[in-house]
C-alpha positions as CSV (number, residue, x, y, z in Angstrom):
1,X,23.9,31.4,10.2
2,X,20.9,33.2,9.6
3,X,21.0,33.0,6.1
4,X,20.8,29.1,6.5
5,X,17.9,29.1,9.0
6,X,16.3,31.2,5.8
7,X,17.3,28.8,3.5
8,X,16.1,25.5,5.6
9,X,13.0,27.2,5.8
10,X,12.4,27.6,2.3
11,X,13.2,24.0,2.0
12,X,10.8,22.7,4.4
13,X,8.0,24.6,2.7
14,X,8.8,23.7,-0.4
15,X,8.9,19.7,0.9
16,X,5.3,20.1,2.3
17,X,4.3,21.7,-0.9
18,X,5.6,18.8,-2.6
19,X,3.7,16.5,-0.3
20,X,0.4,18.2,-1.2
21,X,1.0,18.5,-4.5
22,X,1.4,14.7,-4.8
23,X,-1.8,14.3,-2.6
24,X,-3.6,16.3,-5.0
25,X,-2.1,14.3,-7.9
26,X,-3.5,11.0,-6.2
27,X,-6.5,12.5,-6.1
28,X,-7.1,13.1,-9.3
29,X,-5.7,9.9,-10.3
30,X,-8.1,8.3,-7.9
31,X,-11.1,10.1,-9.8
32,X,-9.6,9.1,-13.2
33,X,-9.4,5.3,-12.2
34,X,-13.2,5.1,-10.6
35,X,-14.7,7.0,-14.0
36,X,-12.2,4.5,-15.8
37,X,-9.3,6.1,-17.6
38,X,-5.6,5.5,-17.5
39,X,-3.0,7.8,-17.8
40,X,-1.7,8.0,-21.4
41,X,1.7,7.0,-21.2
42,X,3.1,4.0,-20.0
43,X,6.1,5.6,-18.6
44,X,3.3,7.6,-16.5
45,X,1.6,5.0,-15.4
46,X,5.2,3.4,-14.1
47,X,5.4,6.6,-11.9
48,X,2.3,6.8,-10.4
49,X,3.4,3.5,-8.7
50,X,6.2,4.4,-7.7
51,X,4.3,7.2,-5.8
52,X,1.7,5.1,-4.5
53,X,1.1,4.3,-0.8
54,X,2.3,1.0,0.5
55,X,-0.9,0.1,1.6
56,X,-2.4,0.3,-2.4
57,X,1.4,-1.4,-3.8
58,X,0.7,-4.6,-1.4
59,X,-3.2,-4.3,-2.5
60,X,-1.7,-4.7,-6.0
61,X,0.3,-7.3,-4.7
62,X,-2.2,-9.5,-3.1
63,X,-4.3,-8.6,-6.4
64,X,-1.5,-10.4,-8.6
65,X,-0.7,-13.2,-5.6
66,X,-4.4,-14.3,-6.2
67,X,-6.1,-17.1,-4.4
68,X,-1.7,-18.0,-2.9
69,X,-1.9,-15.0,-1.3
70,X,1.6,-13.7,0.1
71,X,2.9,-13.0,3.6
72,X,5.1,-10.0,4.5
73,X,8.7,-11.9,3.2
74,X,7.2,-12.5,0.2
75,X,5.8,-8.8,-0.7
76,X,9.1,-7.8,0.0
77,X,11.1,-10.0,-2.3
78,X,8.0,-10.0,-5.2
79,X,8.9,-6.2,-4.8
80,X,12.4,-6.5,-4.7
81,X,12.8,-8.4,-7.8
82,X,10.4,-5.3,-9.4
83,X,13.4,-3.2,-8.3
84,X,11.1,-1.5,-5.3
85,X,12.2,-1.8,-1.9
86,X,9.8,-2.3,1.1
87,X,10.7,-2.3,4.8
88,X,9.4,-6.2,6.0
89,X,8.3,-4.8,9.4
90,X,6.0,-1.9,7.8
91,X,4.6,-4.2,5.2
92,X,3.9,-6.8,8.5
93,X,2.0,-3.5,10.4
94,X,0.2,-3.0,6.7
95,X,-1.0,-6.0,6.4
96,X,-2.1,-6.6,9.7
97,X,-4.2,-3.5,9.5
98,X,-5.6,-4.4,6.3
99,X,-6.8,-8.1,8.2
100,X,-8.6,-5.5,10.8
101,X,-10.1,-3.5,8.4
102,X,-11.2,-6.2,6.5
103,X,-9.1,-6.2,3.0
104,X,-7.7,-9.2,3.6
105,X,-7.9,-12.1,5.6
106,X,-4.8,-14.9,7.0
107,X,-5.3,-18.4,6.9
108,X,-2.2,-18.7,9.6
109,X,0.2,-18.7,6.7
110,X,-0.6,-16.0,4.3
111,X,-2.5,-13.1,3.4
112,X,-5.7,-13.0,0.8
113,X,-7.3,-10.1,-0.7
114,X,-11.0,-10.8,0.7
115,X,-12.1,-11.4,-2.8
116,X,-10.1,-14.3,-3.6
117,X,-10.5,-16.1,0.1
118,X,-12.2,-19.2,0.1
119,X,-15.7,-19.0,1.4
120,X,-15.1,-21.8,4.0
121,X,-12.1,-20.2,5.2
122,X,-12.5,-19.4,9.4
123,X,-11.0,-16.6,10.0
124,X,-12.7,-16.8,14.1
125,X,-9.9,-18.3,15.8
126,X,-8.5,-14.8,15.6
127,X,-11.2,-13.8,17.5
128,X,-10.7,-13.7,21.3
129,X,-13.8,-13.4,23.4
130,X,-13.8,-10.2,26.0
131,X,-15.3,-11.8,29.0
132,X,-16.7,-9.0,31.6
């Protein structure tokens, strides 16, 4: 019994140091992409998506969607048919976020990176007044 409690523990350490580890790695890919590089290797570049946040996959989604845009059942089946799988309600929290932090914006109907929203697009009526 004890042996597996020392075993388990191992494990877990070992899954955290995997975690950092791939923190790190985004890191550095982060710095690569600002100065400009790629990775090398095609097959490298395939894997670095894989291990990319959801947030940046639907940001590359939204990228590709253009001035159509997508909503939360379309990332999932755009991804789906690239052979990834996202959960619809965590892609719905993402995006939602991404509207409050400003990344995108929703016409009602679908989501836009801010870039390719039209400039006369009102995105106010999801604005409700705090009266005191």
């Amino acid at each position: 019994m004890e042996q597996r409690k020392a075993i388990e523990r191992q494990r877990d350490r070992l899954l955290i140091e995997i975690e950092a580890l791939r923190n790190k790695v985004a890191g550095l890919e982060l710095a690569l992409s600002l100065m400009g590089a790629e990775s090398a290797a095609p097959e490298e570049r395939e894997k670095t998506k894989e291990n990319r946040g959801l947030r940046q996959t639907l940001t590359d989604l939204l990228r590709e969607a253009g001035t159509t845009g997508l909503n939360a059942t379309s990332a999932v089946d755009t991804a789906q048919r690239r052979g990834a799988h996202l959960d619809r309600q965590s892609v719905a929290s993402t995006l939602s976020r991404m509207k409050r932090d400003g990344d995108v914006t929703y016409n009602g109907d679908r989501y836009k990176l801010t870039q390719f929203a039209s400039p006369t697009q009102d995105t106010s009526a999801d604005i409700v007044p705090i009266r005191a």
